[in-house]
C-alpha positions as CSV (number, residue, x, y, z in Angstrom):
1,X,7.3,27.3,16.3
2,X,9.9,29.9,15.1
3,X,9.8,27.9,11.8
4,X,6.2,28.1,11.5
5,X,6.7,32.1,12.2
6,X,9.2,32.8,9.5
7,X,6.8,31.0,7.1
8,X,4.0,33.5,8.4
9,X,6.5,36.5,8.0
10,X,8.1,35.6,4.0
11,X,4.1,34.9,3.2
12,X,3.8,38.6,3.7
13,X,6.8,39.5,2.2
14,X,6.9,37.6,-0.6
15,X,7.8,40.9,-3.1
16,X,11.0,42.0,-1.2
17,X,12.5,38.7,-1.2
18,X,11.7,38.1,-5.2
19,X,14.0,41.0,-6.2
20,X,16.7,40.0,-4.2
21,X,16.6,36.3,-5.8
22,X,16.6,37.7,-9.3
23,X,19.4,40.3,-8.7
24,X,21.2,37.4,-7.1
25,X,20.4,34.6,-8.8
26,X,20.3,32.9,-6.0
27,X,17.5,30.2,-5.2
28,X,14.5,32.2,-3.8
29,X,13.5,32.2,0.0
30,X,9.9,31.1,-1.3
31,X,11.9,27.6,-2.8
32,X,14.1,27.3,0.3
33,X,11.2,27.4,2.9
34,X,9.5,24.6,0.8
35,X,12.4,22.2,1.2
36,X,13.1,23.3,4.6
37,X,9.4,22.4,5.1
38,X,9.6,18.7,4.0
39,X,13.1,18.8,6.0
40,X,11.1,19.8,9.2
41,X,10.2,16.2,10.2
42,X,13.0,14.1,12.1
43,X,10.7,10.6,11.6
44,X,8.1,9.5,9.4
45,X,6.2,6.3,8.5
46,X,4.5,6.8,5.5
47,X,2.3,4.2,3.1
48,X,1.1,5.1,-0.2
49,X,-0.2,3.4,-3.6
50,X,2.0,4.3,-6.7
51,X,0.4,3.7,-10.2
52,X,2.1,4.1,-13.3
53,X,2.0,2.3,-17.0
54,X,-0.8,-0.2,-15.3
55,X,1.1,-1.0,-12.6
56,X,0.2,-0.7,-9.0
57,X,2.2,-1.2,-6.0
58,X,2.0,-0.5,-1.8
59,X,4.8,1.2,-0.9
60,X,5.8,1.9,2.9
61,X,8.6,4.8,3.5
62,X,10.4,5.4,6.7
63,X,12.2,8.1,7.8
64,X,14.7,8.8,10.9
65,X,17.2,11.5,10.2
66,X,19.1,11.1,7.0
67,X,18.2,7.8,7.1
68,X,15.5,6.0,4.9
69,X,13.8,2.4,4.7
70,X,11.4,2.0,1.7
71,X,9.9,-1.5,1.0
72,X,7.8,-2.7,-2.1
73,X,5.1,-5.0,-0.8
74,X,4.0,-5.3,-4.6
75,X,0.4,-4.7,-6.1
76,X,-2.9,-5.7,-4.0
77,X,-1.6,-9.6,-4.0
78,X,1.7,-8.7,-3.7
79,X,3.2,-9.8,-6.7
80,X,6.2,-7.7,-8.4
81,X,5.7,-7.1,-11.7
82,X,9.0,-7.7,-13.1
83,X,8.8,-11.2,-11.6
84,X,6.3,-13.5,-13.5
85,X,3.7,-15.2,-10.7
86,X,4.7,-18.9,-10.2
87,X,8.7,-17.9,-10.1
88,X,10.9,-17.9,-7.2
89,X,10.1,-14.5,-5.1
90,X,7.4,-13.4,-7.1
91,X,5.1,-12.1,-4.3
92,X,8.0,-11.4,-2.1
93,X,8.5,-7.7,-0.6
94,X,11.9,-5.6,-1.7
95,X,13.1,-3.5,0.6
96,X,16.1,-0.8,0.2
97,X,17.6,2.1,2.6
98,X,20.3,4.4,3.0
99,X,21.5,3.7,6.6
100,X,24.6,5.7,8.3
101,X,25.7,6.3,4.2
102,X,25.6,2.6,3.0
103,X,22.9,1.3,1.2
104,X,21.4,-2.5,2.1
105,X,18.9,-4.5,-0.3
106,X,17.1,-7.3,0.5
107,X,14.3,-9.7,-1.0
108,X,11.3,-11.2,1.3
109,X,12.3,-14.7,2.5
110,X,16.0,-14.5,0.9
111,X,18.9,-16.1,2.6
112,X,21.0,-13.3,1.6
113,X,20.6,-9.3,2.1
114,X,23.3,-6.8,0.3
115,X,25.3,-4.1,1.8
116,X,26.6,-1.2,-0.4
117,X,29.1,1.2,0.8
118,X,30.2,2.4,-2.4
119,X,27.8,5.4,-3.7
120,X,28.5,4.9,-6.7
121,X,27.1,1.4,-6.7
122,X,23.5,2.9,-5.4
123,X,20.4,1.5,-6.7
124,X,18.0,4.1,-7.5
125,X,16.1,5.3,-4.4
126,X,13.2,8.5,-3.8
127,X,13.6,10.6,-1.7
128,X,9.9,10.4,-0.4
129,X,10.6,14.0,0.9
130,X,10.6,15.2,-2.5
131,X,7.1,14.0,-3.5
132,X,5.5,16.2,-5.7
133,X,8.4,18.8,-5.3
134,X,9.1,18.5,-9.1
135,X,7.7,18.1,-12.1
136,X,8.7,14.6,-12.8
137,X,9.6,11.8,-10.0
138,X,13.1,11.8,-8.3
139,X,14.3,8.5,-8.6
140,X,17.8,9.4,-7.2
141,X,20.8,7.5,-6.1
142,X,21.1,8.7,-2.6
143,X,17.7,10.5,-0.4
144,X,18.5,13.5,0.1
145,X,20.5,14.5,-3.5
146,X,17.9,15.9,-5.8
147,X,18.3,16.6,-9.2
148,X,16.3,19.7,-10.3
149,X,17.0,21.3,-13.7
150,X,19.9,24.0,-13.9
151,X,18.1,27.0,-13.1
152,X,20.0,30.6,-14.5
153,X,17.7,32.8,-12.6
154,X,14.2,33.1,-11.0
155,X,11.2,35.1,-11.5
156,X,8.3,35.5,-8.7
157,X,5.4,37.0,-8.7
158,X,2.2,37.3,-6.7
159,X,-1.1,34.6,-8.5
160,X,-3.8,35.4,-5.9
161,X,-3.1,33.8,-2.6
162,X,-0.4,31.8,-4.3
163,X,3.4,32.3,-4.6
164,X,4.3,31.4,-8.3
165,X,8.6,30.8,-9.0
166,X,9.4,30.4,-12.6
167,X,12.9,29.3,-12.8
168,X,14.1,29.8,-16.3
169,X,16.4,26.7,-17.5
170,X,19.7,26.5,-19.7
171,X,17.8,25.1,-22.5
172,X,15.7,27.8,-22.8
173,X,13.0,26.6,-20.8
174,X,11.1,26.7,-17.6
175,X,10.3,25.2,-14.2
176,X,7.0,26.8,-12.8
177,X,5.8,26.5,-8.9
178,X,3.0,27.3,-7.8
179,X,3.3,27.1,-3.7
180,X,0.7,27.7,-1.2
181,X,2.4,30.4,1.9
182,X,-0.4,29.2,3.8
183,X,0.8,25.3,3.8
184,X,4.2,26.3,4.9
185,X,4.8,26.8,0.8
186,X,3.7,23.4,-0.4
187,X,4.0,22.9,-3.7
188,X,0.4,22.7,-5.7
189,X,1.5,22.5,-9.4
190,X,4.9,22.4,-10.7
191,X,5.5,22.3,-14.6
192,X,8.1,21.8,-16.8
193,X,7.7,23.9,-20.0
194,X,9.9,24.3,-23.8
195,X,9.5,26.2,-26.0
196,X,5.9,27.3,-24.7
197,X,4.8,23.7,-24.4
198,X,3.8,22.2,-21.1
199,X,6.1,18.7,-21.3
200,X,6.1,17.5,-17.8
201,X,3.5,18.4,-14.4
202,X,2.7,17.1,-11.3
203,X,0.0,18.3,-9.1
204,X,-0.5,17.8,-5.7
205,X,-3.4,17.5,-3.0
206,X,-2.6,17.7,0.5
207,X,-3.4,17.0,4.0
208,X,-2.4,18.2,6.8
209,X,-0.9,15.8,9.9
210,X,-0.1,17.5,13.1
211,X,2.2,20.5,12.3
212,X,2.9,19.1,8.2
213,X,1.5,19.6,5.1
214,X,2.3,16.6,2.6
215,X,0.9,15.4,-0.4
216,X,-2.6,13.5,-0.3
217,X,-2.3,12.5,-3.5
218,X,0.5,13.7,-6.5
219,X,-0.2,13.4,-10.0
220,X,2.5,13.3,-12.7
221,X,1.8,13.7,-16.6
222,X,4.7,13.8,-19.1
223,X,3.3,15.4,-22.7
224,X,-0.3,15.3,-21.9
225,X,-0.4,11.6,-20.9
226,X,-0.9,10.4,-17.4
227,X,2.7,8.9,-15.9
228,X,1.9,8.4,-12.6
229,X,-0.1,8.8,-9.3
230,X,0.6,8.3,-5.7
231,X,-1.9,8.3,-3.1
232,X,-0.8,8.3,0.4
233,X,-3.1,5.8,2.2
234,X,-1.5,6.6,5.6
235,X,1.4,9.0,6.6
236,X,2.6,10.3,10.3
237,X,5.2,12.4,11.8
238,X,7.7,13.0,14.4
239,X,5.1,10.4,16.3
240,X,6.3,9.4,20.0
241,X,6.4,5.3,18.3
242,X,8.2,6.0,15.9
243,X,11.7,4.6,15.7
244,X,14.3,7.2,15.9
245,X,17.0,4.8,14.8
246,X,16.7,2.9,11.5
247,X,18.5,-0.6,11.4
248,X,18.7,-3.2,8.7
249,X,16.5,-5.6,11.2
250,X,13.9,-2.8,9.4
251,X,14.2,-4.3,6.1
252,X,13.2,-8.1,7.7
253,X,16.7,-9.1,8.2
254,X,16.4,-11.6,11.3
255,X,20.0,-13.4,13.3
256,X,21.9,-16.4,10.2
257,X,21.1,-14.0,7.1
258,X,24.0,-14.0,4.8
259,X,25.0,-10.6,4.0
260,X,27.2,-9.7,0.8
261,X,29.1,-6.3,1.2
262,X,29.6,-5.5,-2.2
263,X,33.5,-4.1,-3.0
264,X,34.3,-5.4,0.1
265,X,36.7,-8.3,-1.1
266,X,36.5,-9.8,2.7
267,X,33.4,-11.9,2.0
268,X,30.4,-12.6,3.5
269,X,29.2,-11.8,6.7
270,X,26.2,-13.1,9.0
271,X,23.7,-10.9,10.6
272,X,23.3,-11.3,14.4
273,X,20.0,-8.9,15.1
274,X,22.1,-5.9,16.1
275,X,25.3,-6.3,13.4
276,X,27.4,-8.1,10.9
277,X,29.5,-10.9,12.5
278,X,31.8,-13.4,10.8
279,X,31.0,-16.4,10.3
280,X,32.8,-18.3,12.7
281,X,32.1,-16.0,15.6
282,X,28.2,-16.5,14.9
283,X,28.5,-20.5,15.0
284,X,30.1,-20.0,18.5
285,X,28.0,-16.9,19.6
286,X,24.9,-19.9,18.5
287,X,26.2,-22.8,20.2
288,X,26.2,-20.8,23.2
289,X,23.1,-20.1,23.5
290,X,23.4,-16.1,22.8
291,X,21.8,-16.4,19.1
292,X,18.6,-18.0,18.2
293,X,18.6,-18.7,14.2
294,X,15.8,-20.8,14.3
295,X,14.1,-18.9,11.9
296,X,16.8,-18.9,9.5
297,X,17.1,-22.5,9.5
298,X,13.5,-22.9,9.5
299,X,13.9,-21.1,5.7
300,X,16.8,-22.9,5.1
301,X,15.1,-25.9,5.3
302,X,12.4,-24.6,3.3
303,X,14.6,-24.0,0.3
304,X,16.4,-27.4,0.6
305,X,13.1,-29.3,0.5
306,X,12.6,-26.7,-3.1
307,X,9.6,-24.8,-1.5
308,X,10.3,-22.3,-3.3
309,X,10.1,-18.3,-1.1
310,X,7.7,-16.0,-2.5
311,X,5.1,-18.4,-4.0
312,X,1.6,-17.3,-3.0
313,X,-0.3,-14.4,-3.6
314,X,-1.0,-12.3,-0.3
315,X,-4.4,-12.3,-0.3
316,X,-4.3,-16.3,-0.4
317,X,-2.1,-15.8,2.7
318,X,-4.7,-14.4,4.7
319,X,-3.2,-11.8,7.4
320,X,0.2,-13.9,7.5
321,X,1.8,-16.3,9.5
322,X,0.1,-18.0,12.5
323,X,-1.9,-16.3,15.3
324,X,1.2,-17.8,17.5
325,X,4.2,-16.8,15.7
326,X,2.9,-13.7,15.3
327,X,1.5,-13.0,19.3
328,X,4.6,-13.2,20.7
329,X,7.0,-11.1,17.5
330,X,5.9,-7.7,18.0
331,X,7.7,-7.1,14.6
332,X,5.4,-9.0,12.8
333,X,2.4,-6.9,14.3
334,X,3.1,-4.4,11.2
335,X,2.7,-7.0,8.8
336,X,-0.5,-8.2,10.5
337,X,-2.1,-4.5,10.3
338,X,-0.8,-3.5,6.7
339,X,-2.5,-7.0,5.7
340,X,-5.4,-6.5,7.8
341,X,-5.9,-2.9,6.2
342,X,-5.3,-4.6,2.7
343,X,-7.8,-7.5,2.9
344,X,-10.5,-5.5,4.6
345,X,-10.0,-2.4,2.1
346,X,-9.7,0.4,5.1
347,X,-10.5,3.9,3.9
348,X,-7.7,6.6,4.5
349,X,-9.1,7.5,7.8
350,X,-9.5,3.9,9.4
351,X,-5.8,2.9,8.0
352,X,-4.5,5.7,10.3
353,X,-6.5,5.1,13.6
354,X,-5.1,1.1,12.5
355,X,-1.3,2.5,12.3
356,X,-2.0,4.4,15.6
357,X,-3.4,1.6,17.1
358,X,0.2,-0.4,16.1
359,X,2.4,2.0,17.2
360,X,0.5,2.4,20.5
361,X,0.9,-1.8,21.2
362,X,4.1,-2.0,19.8
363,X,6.0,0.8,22.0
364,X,5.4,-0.8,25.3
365,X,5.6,-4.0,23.8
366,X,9.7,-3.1,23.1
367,X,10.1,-1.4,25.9
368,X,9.1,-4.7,28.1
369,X,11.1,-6.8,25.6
370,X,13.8,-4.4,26.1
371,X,13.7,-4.7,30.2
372,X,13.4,-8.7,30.2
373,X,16.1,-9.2,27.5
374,X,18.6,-11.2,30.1
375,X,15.9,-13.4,31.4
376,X,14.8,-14.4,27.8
377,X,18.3,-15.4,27.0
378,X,19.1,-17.1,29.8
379,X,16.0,-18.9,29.4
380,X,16.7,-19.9,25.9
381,X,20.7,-21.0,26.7
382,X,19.3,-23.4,29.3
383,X,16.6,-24.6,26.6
384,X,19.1,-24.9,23.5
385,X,21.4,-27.2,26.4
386,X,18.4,-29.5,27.6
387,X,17.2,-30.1,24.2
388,X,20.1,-31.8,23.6
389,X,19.8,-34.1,26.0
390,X,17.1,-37.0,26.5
391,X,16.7,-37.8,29.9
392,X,13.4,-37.4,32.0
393,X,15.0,-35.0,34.2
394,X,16.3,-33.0,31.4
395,X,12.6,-33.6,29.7
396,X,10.4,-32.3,33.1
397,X,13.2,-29.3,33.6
398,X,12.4,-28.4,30.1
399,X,8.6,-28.3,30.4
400,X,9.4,-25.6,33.7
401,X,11.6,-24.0,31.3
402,X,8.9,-23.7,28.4
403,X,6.6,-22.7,31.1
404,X,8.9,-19.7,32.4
405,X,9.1,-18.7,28.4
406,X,5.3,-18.8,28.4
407,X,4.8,-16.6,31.8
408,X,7.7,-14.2,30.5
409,X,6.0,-13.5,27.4
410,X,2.5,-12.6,29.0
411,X,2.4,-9.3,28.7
412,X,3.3,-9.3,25.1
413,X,0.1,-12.2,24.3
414,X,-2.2,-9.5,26.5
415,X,-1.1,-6.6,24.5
416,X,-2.4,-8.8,20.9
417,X,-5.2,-10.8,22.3
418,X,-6.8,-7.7,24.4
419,X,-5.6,-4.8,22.5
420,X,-4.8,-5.0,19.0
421,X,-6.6,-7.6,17.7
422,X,-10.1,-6.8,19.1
423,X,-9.2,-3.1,18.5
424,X,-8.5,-3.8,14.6
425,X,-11.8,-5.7,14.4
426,X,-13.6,-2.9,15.0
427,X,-12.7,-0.8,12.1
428,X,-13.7,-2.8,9.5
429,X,-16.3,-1.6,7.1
430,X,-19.9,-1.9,8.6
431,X,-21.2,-5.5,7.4
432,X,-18.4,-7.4,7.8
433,X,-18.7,-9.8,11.0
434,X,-17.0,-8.2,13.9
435,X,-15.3,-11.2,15.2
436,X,-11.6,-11.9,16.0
437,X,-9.8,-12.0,13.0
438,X,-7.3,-15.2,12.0
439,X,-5.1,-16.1,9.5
């Protein structure tokens, strides 16, 4: 609230503080409550389309503190560009984040994820809080380390309702923004101009969710010629669902992936669902029934018999994996909506009430897998142990067993069959059957 005040207050003050930034040359208060603007929000879950040089790809950003996860699902059938279709990974999703200051990279359906602790060995990131903050795209090595043009010193002056900054560059040019007091200074135009030509823009259209303002849509042009759009499709904030810890089990890491820490002259580790073990430690931490990799061997086994990961376009994959495998993995309920929004073509409007609806199933849904953690494992030690035996004792104890699992997990097959299933059905676009949807 006091944040939202001061923005009220500089709005109306807007002349004083311009002389004391150019007598300064300090960074003006009307630039610094921009930033601090898109700095407000502690989470964020964000999807958007980015188009540039024919190329069109769903993007998904999320935000907890400092922390960022942003994965590539590819263009409409999820193929990457830089892959050709009908190679290895080809319509596999890319994620990369910046958790606790390393960076971690990993590839849909990959046995191995990457871990980077060195900063100089970033991949290039965005910041998605920068989005239309500048007049050409921040692709940056870390979120949060933006690279503006050396400004010597700032003019402001009053353009209508509008707040316009011209910073004035060493090279004898300029950065112009034209911010908006009344959107808590959002940024509606910002240009890069030499020597009197225009050379680089973006401008942005907004929306406001909850408290924010954030780009709708941000256009970028470099000399006249269109470089790039992105559309936000669905965006939310500070939400009560939203993780306030990001993890690498957020890029799709599940327990057996490899993980390469690169500089790190130890060698590989394995992932165990909360952490990086070693190797030998896993193996045990498996036998005893406190790990289940059965997904991991399950693609293991994939790649062994050369079904190659990453094969098939999206659309030809329906809404994903089986109605079973994906009941009972509350993870895999994102996947189900963002595919559900993508194959049914869900205007801006119905893809939020759809990422509402998600984030209302999938808190509980935690929270009761959270509580009944102990009983699931102990349930699954004493499966991994009778599956190894073969008598009919062992066979009829496993059935009870199996039938414990399938009680236990009730609440989680209620929450899909009964709430977000039906619940998705009934935003599709009017014509389409209104029936249960399946893969």
């Amino acid at each position: 609230m006091r944040f939202h005040q001061a923005l009220a207050a500089a709005a109306c003050v807007v002349h004083v503080f311009v002389v004391a930034a150019q007598a300064s040359g300090n960074k003006p208060e009307a630039l610094a409550l921009m930033e601090a603007a898109r700095r407000l929000p502690h989470t964020a879950d964000i999807y958007l389309r980015m188009e540039s040089n024919g190329r069109r790809h769903v993007m998904n950003y999320r935000m907890a503190g400092d922390d960022q996860v942003v994965t590539d699902y590819g263009n409409d059938d999820g193929l990457q560009e830089e892959i050709q279709p009908g190679k290895p990974y080809s319509y596999s999703y890319v994620s990369d984040a910046l958790l606790a200051g390393s960076q971690w990279h990993y590839r849909e359906e990959g046995l191995i994820a990457h871990q980077i602790p060195d900063r100089t060995l970033f991949r290039p990131m965005m910041d998605i809080r920068t989005l239309g903050m500048f007049p050409i795209p921040q692709t940056l090595c870390a979120p949060g380390e933006c690279d503006p043009p050396d400004v010597l010193e700032y003019e402001i002056t009053k353009q209508g309702d509008l707040c316009r900054v011209t910073g004035k560059t060493e090279d004898g040019g300029s950065v112009i923004w034209e911010l908006d007091p009344a959107k808590t200074f959002a940024p509606l135009r910002v240009t890069r101009m030499a020597q009197g030509v225009v050379i680089a823009e973006v401008r942005n259209e907004y929306e406001q969710t909850g408290n924010y303002w954030f780009p709708a849509r941000s256009t970028y042009t470099l000399n006249g010629t269109l470089y790039a759009t992105y559309t936000v499709t669905s965006a939310s904030f500070d939400h009560p669902a939203h993780s306030t810890r990001l993890t690498p089990n957020d890029l799709g890491l599940f327990p057996g992936i490899n993980v390469s820490h690169e500089g790190d002259s130890s060698g590989p580790s394995m992932w165990d669902g909360s952490g990086c073990i070693d190797i030998q430690t896993f193996i045990q931490r498996r036998k005893d029934g406190q790990i289940d990799n059965s997904r991991f061997l399950d693609l293991v086994n994939r790649h062994e018999r050369g079904e190659a990961p990453g094969l098939t376009p999206k659309k030809r994959q329906g809404l994903g994996p089986s109605i079973e495998e994906v009941r009972r993995t509350p993870r895999l309920w994102e996947e189900y909506v963002r595919r559900f929004i993508q194959v049914h073509k869900l205007p801006r409007r119905e893809c939020d009430k759809a990422w509402e609806l998600l984030k209302s199933c999938q808190k509980p849904a935690y929270r009761y897998l959270d509580e009944k953690r102990d009983d699931f494992q102990r349930l699954r030690r004493e499966q991994v142990a009778l599956e190894r035996t073969e008598d009919e004792t062992a066979r009829r104890e496993l059935e009870r067993i199996r039938g414990d699992l399938d009680k236990l997990y009730r609440p989680i097959d209620t929450a899909f069959d009964t709430m977000l299933k039906p619940k998705l059905e009934l935003l599709k676009p009017k014509g389409e059957p209104n029936r249960a949807a399946t893969p």
